[in-house]
N, C-alpha and C positions, 0 to 999 in steps of 0.2 A: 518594416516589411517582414512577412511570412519567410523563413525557408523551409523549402521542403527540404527530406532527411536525401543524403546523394548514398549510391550504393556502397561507398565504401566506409561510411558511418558505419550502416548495419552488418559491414562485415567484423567492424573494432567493436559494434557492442556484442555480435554473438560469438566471436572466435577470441577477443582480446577478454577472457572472462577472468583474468585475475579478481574483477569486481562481481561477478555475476556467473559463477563457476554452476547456477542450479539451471541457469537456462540452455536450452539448446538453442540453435538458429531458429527465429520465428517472424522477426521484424520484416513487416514487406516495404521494400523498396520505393511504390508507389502510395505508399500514406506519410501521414504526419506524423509525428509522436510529438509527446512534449515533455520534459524531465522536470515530478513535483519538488519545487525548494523545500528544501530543510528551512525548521524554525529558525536557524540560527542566520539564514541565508537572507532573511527578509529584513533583518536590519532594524531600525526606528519605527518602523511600519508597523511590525507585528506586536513591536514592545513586548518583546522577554527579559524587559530590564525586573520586571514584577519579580517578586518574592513565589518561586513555584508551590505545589504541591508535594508532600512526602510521602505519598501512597505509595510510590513503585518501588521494585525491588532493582539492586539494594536501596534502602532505607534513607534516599536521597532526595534531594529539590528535583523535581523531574514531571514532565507534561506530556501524555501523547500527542503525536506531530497529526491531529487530523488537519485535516483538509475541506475548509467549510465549504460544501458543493449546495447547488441550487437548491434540491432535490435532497437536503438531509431531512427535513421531517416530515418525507412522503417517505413514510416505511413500507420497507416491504416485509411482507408477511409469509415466510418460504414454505413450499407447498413439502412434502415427505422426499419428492424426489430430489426440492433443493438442498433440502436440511441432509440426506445421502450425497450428495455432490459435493456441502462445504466437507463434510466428516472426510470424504477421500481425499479432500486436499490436505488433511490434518495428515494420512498416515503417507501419501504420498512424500510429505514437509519431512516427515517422521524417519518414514522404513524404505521412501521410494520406492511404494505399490500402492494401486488402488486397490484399497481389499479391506472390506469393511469388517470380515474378522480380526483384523488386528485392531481396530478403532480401540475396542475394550483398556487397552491398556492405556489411551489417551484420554480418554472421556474425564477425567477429573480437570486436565489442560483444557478441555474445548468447554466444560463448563463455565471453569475459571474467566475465558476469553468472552464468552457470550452472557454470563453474569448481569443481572438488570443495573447493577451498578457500575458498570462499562460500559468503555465508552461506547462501543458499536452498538449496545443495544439501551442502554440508559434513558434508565426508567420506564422502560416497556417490555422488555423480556425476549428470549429467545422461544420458540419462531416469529412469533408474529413480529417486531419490533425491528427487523434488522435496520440500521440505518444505513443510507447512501453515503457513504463516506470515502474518498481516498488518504492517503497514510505521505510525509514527507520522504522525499529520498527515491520513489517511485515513479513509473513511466504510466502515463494515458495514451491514447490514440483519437487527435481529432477529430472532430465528425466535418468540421469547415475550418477554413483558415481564418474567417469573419470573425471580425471581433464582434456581441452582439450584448446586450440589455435583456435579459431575462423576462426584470420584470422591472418597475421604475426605482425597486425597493432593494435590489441587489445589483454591483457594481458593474461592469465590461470583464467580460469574461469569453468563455472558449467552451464552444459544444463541445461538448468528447462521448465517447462509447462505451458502452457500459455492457454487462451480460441482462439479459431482459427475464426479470423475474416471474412476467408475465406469461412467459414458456416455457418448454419442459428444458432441463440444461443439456446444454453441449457434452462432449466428450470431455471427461473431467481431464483426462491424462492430456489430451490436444492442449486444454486450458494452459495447466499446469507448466508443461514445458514451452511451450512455443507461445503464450501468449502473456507475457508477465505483466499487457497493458488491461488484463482484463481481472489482475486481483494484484491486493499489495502486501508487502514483508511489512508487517505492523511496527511503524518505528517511536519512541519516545526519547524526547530532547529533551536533555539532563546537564542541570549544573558541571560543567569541569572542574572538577578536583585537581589539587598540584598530584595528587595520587594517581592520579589516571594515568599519566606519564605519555598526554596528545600538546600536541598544540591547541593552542588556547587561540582561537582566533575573534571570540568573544565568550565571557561568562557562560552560553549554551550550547555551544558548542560539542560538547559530547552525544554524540547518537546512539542508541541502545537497540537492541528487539526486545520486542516484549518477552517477558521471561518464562510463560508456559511451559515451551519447549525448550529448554534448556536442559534436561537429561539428557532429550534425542539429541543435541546441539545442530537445532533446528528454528529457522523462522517462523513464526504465526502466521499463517495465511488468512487474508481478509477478502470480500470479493467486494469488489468495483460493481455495484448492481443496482439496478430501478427496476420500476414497474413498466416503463419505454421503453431501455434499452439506451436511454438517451439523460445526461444528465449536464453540467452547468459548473466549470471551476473559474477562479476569479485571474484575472488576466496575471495581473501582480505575483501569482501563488505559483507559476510556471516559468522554464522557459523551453522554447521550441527549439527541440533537438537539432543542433548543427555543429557539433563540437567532435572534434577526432576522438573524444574516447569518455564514456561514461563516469559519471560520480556512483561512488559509492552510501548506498541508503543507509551500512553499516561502519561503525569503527568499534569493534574491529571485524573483521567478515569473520563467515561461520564456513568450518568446513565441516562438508556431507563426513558421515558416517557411512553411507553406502555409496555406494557404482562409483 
């Protein structure tokens, strides 16, 4: 059975911010959420027992944590004012402003991240290609508590809400702070080394950010978006927020440089 989220959950996820020190209070009361498992969370299921990839930095066995949504290869294709909307989330991530003159000094990180051989836009490119995707370790917002069948060719899974690419975007800042179910800290689940000096609670164990922004000592921001507004995650890949106090989508957290 469903639970809905009670008020003093969303007062532990936005004031208990030892985990989540970038959000402000935003979570409403009267909705769902759902918290996306980490790769490492899914067990036998997901099989990360596999041999990773070396691509990511550092120069270890390591895989980004998407999130196969219904809706990943319905791309969207972001019109000037989305492609200004993702960029203030970059300096937002960055400098905590939206202010597209500072972008400049990111634009090598936002290329990096949207690069045709990433994952977000892989094999299609930036604008037009972005994929529907969510990232592990992050929250959505159901759209129903109905478990439903998509389509007969993807599994029982959970409507959620997504930002609609089909219209012009929201208030970037509103987004950014108060809404962390409508874009995600881009995470990649990494072999644990005895080096890392975590518990080991299986081989994958280790959760990373993507490394872009790692000057700014800053998370990659990705958006949660379709061309609906409405997208499709797999029942298994979630679970429905009702726990006194949120996981962390990082180990180890990032702290702001600013505010």
């Amino acid at each position: 059975m469903v639970t809905m989220i009670a008020d003093d959950r969303v007062v532990a996820w936005a004031t208990g911010a030892q985990y989540h020190k970038l959000y402000k209070p935003g979570l409403d009361p009267s909705k769902t959420y759902a918290y996306l498992l980490h790769d490492y969370q899914l067990g036998d299921w997901w099989g990360k027992e596999k041999i990773g990839k070396t691509r990511w930095y550092p120069k270890k066995h390591g895989d980004p944590e998407t999130v196969a949504t219904f809706l990943k290869e319905n791309r969207v294709s972001l019109s000037p004012a989305w492609q200004d909307f993702h960029k203030l989330m970059f300096t937002l991530a960055a400098f905590g402003e939206a202010n597209l003159s500072l972008f400049s000094e990111l634009q090598p990180a936002f290329e990096s991240t949207m690069a045709p051989n990433r994952v977000i836009t892989n094999n299609k490119g930036f604008p037009e290609g972005y994929m529907p995707l969510c990232m592990g370790g992050n929250i959505v917002e159901l759209a129903s508590i109905l478990i439903e069948r998509p389509n007969s060719n993807f599994g029982l899974s959970y409507k959620i809400k997504c930002l609609d690419g089909s219209k012009s975007p929201p208030d970037v800042e509103d987004v950014f702070w108060n809404h962390p179910e409508l874009w995600s800290k881009a995470t990649v689940a990494r072999y644990a080394y005895p080096e890392d000096n975590i518990p080991i609670t299986n081989p994958w164990s280790h959760v990373i950010p993507f490394p872009q922004l790692d000057f700014w000592n800053a998370h990659v921001p990705l958006l949660n978006i379709s061309n609906t507004g409405y997208n499709w995650i797999p029942v298994r890949r979630v679970e429905v927020m009702a726990v006194n106090e949120p996981q962390n989508p990082y180990n180890p957290e990032k702290i702001k440089r600013f505010g």
